[in-house]
N, C-alpha and C positions, 0 to 999 in steps of 0.2 A: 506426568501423565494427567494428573487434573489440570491444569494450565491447556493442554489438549485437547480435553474433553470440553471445558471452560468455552473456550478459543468455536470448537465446532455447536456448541450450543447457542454461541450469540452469532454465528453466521443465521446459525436456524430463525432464530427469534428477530434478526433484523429481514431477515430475506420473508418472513410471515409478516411482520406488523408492521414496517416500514415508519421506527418514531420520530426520524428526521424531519425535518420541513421543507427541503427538497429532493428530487429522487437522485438527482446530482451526487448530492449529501449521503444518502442511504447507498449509491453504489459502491461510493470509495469507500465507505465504511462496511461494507461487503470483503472489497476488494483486501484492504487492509485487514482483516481476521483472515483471508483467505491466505495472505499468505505470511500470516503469523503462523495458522497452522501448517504450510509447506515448511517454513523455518525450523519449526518445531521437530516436525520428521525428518529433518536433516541432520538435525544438531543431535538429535537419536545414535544418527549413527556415526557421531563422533568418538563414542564409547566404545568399552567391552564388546558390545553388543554386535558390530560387524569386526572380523578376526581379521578382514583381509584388508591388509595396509593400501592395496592400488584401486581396490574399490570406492575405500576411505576416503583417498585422492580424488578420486571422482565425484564424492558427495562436496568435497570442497568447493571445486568449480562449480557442482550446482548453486551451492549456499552462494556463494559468490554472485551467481548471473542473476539468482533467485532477486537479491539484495540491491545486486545495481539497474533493472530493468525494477524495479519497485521506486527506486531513486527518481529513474529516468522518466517514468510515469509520470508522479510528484512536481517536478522538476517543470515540465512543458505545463500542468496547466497553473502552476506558480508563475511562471513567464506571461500567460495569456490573461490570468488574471492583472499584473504587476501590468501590460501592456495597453487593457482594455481601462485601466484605471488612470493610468499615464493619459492615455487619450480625451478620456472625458477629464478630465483637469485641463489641457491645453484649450480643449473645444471652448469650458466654459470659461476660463482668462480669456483666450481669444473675441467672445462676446462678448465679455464685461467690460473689454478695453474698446466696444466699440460703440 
């Protein structure tokens, strides 16, 4: 529960003071507490705490999609970075060599 509470306080505090150096920077890092705390309440009710076993099942698939659309997010602007860097490396070989 404090890891929750944690987790919703520093959405608060980056979504007010924005202490990254880009707003880029400041929304993944939104983005990511945001869904630490959806994780958070899912994995809740992996416990005691929900009785009913096909409900259960249904928190799994969320934790699931939660987890791999968080991936996939990650993922594409990993590529776009890793591509836009690839690029300007070719461009400036390609002038050096000329």
């Amino acid at each position: 529960m404090c890891q929750f509470f944690f987790s919703v306080g520093f959405v608060i505090y980056l979504s007010l003071y924005r202490p990254l150096e880009t707003r880029f920077s400041n929304n993944m890092a939104v983005l990511d507490e945001v869904v630490i705390t959806f994780v958070l309440y899912v994995l809740m009710h992996f416990t005691d705490y929900q009785t009913d076993p096909y409900l259960r099942s249904d928190f799994g698939v969320a934790y699931i999609t939660i987890l791999c659309v968080f991936t996939g997010i990650h993922m594409v602007f990993i590529i776009f970075e890793l591509a836009h860097s690839l690029k300007l490396r070719i461009m400036y070989a390609w002038h050096w060599r000329h």
